[in-house]
C-alpha positions as CSV (number, residue, x, y, z in Angstrom):
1,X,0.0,0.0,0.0
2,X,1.5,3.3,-1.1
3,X,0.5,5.7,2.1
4,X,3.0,8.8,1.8
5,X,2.3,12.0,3.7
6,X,3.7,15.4,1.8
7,X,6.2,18.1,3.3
8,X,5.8,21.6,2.1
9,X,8.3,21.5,-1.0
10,X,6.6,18.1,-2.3
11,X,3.2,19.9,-2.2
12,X,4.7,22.9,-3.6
13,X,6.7,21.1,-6.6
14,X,3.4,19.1,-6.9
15,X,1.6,22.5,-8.0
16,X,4.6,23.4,-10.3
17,X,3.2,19.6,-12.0
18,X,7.0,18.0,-11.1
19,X,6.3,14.7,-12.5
20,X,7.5,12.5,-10.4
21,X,5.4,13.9,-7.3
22,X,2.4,13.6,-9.9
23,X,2.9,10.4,-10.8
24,X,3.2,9.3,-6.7
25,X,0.5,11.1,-5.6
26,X,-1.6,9.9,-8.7
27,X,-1.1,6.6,-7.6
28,X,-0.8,6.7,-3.8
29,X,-3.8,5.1,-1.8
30,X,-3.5,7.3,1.0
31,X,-1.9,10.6,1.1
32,X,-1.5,12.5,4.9
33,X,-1.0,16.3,4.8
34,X,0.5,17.2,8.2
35,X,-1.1,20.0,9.8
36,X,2.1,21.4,10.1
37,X,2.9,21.2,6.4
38,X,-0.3,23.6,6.2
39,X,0.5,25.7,8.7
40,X,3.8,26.5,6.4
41,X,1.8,26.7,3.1
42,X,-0.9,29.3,4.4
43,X,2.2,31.4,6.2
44,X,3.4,31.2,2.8
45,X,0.1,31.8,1.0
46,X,-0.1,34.9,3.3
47,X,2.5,36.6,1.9
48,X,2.1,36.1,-1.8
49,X,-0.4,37.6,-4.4
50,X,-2.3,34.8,-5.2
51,X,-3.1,33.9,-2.0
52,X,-7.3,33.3,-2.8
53,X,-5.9,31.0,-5.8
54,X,-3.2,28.9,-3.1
55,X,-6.1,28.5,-0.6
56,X,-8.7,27.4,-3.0
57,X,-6.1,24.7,-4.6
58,X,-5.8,23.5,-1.4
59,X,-8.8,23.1,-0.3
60,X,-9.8,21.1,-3.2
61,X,-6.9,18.9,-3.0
62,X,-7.7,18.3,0.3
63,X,-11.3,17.1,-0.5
64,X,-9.7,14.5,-2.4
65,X,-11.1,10.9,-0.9
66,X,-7.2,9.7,-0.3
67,X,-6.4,12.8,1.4
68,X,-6.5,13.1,4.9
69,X,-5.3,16.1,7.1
70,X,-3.3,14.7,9.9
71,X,-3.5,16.7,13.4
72,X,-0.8,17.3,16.1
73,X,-1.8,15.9,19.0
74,X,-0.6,14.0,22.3
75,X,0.8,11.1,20.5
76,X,2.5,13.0,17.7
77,X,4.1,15.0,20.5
78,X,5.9,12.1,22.0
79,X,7.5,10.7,18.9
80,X,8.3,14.8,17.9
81,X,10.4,14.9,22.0
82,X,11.8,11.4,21.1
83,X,12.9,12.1,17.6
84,X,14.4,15.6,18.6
85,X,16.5,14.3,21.8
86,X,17.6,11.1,19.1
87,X,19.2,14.2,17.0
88,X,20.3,16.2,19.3
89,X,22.3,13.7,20.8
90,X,23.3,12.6,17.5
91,X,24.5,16.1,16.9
92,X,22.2,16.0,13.5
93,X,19.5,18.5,14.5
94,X,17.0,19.4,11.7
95,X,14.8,22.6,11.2
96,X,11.3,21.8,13.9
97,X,8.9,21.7,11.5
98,X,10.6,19.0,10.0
99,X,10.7,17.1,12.7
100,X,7.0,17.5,13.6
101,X,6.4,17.0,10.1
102,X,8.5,13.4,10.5
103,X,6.8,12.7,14.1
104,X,3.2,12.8,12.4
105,X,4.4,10.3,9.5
106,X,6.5,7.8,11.9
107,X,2.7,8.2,14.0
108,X,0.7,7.6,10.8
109,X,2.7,4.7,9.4
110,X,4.0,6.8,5.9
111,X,6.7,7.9,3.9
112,X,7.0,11.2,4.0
113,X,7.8,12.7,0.2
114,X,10.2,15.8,0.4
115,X,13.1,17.7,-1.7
116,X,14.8,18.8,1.5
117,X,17.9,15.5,2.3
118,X,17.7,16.2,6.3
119,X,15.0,13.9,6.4
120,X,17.4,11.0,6.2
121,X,18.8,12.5,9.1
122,X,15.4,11.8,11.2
123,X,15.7,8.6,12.8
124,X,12.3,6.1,12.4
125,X,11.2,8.5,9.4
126,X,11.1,6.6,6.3
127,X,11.5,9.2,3.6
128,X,11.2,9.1,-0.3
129,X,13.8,12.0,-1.2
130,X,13.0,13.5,-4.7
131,X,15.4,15.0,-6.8
């Protein structure tokens, strides 16, 4: 079962119609957008000029049936402590969103699709890294 859950610059390339995140996300049977991937995109959408456009793209895709917004909540915020103290003691810290980002796809069972390599940084994370 394909079940990958998108980062901000796969749902970004994605928009741009980068191939090979159409073709997974075409054929993916689940897809988990972490809330915190959304929280970026509207901070994002909030400073552009097409900000109505961004918002209503989004919302359609996440209407779509395999879609399925993933929240932050008490379990997600034990794997996020566990994961960060793993880096940190590994001297491999990551940006925070990315690790709360990894922390809800190690919690929903995923691959998490991305074009940012720190993600193979993130112990228990099993990432697809697109080039």
């Amino acid at each position: 079962m394909s079940r990958y859950c998108l980062d901000t610059s796969a749902y970004s390339m994605l928009r741009r119609g980068e191939a090979q995140v159409t073709e997974l996300i075409d054929r993916a049977e689940w897809i988990g957008m972490p809330a915190v991937t959304l929280g970026e995109l509207y901070a994002g959408f909030a400073q552009g000029r097409k900000r109505p456009q961004n918002e209503e793209t989004l919302a359609s895709f996440l209407e779509h049936p395999v879609v399925t917004v993933l929240p932050v909540e008490e379990s997600v915020a034990k794997i996020f402590g566990e994961l960060t103290a793993e880096l940190r003691r590994a001297g491999t810290p990551v940006p925070l969103n990315d690790a709360w980002i990894a922390a809800q796809t190690v919690r929903a069972g995923a691959t998490v699709l991305t074009f940012d390599r720190h993600f193979q940084l993130i112990p228990r994370v099993a990432a697809m890294i697109l080039t």
